[in-house]
ZAVEX-452545 format. One record per residue (C-alpha): residue number from 1; x negated, y, z. Coordinates in Angstrom, 1 decimal, always signed. Each point is the difference from the previous one (the first is absolute). Layout:
<nodes>
NUM_X_Y_Z
...
</nodes>
This chain:
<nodes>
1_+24.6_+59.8_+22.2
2_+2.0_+2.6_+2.1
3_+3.2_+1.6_-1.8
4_-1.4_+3.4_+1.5
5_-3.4_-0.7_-2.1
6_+1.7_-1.1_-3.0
7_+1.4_+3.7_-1.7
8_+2.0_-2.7_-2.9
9_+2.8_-0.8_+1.5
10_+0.5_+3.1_+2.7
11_-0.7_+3.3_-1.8
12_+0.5_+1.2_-3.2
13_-2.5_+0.4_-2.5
14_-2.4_+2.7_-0.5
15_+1.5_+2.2_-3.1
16_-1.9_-0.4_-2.6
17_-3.0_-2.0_+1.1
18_-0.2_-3.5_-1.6
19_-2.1_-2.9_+1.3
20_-1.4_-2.9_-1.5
21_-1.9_-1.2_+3.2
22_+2.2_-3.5_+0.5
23_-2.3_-0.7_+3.0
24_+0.8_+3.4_+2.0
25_+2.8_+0.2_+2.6
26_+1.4_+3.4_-1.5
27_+0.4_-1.4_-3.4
28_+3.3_-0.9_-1.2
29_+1.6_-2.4_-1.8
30_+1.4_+2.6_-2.3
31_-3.5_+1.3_-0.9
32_+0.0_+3.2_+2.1
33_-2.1_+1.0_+3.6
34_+2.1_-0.5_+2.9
35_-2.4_+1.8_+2.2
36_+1.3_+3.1_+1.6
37_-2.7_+2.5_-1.7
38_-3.6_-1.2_-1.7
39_-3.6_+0.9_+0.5
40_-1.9_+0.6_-3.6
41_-3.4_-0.6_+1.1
42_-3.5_+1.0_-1.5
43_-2.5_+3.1_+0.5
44_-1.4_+0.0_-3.1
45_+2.1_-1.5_-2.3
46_+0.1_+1.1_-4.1
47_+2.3_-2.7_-1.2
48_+3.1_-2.2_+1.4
49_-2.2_-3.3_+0.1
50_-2.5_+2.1_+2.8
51_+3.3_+0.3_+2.4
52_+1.8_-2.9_+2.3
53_+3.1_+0.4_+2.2
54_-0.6_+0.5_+3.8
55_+3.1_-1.3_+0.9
56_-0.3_-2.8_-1.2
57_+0.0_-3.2_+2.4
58_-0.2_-3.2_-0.6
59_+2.7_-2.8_-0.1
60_-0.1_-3.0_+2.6
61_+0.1_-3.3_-1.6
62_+3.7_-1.5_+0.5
</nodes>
């Protein structure tokens, strides 16, 4: 995995937004999103469990 992929070590977190998606390369260790801004996603959505992160991307095995 490339440092310039993986937001944990080189950026700070996100204010305010946690994450509890271990398998995602923003997510850090200290339980906050490490991507540079997120992407709510759903059209139609009337409750929380009908939307999913955009940003999120998935971790390469180590």
């Amino acid at each position: 995995m490339s440092d310039s992929v993986n937001k944990e070590w080189d950026s700070a977190r996100l204010s305010g937004v946690g994450c509890d998606v271990v398998n995602c390369v923003y997510h850090g260790k200290d339980g906050h999103c490490h991507a540079d801004s997120i992407n709510v996603e759903s059209h139609s959505a009337i409750r929380k469990a009908e939307t999913f992160c955009g940003t999120f991307e998935a971790r390469s095995s180590m």
